[in-house]
C-alpha positions in Angstrom: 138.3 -88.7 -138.5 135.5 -91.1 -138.7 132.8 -91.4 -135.9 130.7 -94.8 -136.0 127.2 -94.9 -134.3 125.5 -98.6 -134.5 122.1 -99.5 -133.6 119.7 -102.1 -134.3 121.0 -105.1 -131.4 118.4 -106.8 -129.2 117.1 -110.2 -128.3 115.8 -112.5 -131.0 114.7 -116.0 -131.2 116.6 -118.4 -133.0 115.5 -118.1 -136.7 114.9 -114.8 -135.7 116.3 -111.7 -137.8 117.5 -108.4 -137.2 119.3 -105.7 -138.9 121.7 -103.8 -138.0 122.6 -99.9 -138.9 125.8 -97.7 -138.7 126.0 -94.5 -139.4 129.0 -92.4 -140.1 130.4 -88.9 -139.6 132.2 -87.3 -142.1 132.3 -86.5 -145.8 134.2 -89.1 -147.4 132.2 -92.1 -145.9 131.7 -93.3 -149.6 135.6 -93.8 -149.9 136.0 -96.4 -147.4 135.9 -99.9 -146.8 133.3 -100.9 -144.1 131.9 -104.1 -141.9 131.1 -106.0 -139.3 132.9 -107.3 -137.0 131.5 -109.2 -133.5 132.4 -110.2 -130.2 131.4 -112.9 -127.8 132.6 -113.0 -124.3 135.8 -115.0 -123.8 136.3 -114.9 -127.3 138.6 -112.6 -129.8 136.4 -110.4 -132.0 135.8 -111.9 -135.6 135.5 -110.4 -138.8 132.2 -110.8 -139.9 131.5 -109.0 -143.2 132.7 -106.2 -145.4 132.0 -104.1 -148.2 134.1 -102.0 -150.3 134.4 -98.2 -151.1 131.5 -97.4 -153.1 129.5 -100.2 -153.1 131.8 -102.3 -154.6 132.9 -106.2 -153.3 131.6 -107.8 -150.2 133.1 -110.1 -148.3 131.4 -112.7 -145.8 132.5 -114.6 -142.8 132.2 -118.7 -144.0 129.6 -118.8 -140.9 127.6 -116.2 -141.8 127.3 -116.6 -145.4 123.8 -117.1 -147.0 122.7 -115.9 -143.9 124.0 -112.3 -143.4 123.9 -109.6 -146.0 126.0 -106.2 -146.0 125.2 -103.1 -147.7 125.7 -99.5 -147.9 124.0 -96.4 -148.8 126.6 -93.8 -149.3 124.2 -91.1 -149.5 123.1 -91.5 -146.0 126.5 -92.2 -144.9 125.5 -95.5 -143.1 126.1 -99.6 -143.7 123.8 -101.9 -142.9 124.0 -106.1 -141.8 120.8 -108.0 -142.6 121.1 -111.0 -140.0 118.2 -113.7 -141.0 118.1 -117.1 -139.5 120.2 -116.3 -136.6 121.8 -118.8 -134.3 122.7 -118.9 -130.6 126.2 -118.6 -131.9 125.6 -115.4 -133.3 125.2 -114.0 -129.7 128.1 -111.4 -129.7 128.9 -107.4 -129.4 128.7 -106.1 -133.3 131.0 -103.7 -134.1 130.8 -101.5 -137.2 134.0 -100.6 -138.6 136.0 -98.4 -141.3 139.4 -98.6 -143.2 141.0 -96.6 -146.0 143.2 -98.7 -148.6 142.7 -101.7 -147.4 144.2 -104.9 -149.3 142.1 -107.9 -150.0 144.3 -110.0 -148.0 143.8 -108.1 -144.8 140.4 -107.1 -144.9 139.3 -109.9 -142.7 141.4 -109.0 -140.0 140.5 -105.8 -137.4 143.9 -104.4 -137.6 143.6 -103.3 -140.7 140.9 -100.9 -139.7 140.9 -97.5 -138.8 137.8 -96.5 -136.8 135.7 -98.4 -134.7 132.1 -97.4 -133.6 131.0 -98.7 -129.8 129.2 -102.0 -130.6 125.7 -103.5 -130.1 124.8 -106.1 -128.3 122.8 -109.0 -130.5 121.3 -112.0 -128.5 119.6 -115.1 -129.6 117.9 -117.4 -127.3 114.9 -119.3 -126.4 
């Protein structure tokens, strides 16, 4: 089992940045695929960006890309999402997430992973 805790969400300007932090229980963190994925009300949730078991490929959303970096340090069991120029679009619920085995044409979709951690809420607005 796999426990997710995020934190880092809050209110932003546009332009604004944040960055987000999830840290994981258990001792075989460094084995797993992890992300982001985010939710906006009324909408589906939407894969946002990954990284592979030990800090191997990432993997970006097209709307977030250039703007949003992922990265992990396994020693501290957590992943991280550096969110800079942020949009009113990026408003959503991020959740963190983990899978094990994992192929690359399912890793942007949230079936394919295992353990979900409670979300935080981002918001940008004026």
């Amino acid at each position: 089992q796999v426990q997710l805790v995020e934190s880092g969400g809050g209110s932003v300007q546009p332009g604004g940045s944040l960055r987000l932090s999830c840290v994981a229980s258990g001792r075989t963190f460094a084995t797993y695929t992890v992300g982001w994925f985010r939710q906006a009300p009324g909408k589906e949730r939407e894969f946002v960006a990954t990284i592979r078991a030990n800090g191997g490929s990432t993997h970006y959303a097209d709307s977030v890309k250039g703007r949003f970096a992922i990265s992990r340090e396994n020693a501290k069991n957590t992943v991280y999402l550096q969110m800079n120029s942020l949009k009113p679009d990026d408003s959503a619920v991020y959740y963190c997430t983990a899978g094990n085995r994992i192929i690359l044409s399912a890793i942007r979709s949230a079936g394919a992973y295992d353990y979900w951690g409670q979300g935080t809420q981002v918001t940008v607005s004026s």
